[in-house]
C-alpha positions in Angstrom: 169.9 105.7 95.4 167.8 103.1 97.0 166.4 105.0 99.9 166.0 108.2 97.0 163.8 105.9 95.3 162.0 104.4 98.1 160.8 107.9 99.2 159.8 108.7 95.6 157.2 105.2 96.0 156.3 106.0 99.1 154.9 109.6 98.5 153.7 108.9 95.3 151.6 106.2 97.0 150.6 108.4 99.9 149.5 111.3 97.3 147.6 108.9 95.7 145.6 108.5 99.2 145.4 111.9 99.7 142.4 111.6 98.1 140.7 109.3 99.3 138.5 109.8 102.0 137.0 106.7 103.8 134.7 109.4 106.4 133.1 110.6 103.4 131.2 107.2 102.8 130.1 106.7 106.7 126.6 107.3 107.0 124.6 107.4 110.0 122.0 104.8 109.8 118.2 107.2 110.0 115.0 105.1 110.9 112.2 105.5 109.3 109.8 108.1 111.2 105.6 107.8 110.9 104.2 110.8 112.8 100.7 110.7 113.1 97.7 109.0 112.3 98.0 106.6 109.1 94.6 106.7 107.3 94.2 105.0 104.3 91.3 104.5 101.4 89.8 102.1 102.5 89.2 103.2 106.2 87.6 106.5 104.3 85.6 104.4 102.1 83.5 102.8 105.2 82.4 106.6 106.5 78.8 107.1 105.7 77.2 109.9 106.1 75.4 110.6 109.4 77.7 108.4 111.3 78.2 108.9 115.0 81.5 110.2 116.4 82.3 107.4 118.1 81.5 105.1 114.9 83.6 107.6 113.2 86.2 106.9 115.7 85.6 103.5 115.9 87.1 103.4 112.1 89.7 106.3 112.0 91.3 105.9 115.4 91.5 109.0 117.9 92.2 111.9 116.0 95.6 113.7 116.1 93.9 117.0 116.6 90.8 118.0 118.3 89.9 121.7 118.2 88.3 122.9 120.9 86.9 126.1 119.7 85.8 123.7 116.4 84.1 121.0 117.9 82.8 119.9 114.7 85.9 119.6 113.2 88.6 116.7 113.6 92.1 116.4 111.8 93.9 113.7 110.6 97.4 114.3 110.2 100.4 111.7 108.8 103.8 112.4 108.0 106.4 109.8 106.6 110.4 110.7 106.5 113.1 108.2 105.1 116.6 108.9 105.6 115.7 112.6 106.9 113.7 113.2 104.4 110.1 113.7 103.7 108.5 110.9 101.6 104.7 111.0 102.2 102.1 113.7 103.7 98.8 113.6 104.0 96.6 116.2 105.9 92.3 114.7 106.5 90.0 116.9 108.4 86.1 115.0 109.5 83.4 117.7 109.6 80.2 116.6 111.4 77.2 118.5 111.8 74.6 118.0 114.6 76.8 115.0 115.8 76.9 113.2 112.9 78.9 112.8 110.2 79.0 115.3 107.4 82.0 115.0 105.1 86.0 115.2 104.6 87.9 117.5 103.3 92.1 117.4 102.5 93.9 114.4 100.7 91.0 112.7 99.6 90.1 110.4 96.6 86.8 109.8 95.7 85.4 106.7 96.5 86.1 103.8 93.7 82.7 103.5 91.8 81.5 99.6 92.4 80.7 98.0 89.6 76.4 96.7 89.3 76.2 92.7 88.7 74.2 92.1 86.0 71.6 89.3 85.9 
C-alpha cells in the first residue's frame, strides 16, 4: 500500500511538470543593430542653402548611397532593430544643383522657428 501510494505522488507530481517547460523562457540575447547613417535635426538644421558638397559632407558624414547616374543626388539611409525587430527608419535624400546645395527631401521636419529678442 505504501509503494501504491508512493507511485500515485510521484506521477501526480510529474504531471504536474508536464507542463512546465523551462526552454520555453530561454531567449537568445539580440544586440541592438544601427545600419546606416544616423542623421539627426540638428545636423539638418546647419545645411544652408548653396552649401558646397564637401561642407555638406563635412556635416552629414559620407553618404550611404551615391548614385552614379544621379550625381546630384545623395541618400541618407538609417535603420534601428531591437530584439529583431524594427524600431526606427528614416530614409534623407540631399539634392544639389550646380554643386551646391539645393534641398532635402524624405524624413524631414521643418526647421524649429527661432524666436526674435526683443529690445
Amino acid at each position: 500500500m505504501k509503494t501504491v501510494m508512493t507511485l500515485i505522488l510521484l506521477s501526480a507530481a510529474l504531471a504536474g511538470c508536464g507542463s512546465w517547460n523551462p526552454v520555453s523562457r530561454v531567449h537568445p540575447y539580440r544586440i541592438e543593430v544601427r545600419q546606416g547613417n544616423l542623421v539627426t535635426q540638428d545636423m539638418l538644421d546647419k545645411l544652408k542653402p548653396g552649401m558646397s558638397p564637401s561642407q555638406v559632407r563635412f556635416v552629414l558624414g559620407t553618404p550611404l548611397i551615391v548614385d552614379p547616374f544621379h550625381k546630384e543626388r545623395w541618400d541618407y539611409v538609417y535603420s534601428l532593430n531591437k530584439d529583431g525587430k524594427l524600431v526606427e527608419q528614416r530614409h534623407i535624400t540631399v539634392l544639389f544643383e550646380d554643386d551646391k546645395f539645393k534641398g532635402l527631401e524624405g524624413d524631414v521636419k521643418p526647421a524649429a522657428a527661432k524666436p526674435e529678442a526683443k529690445p
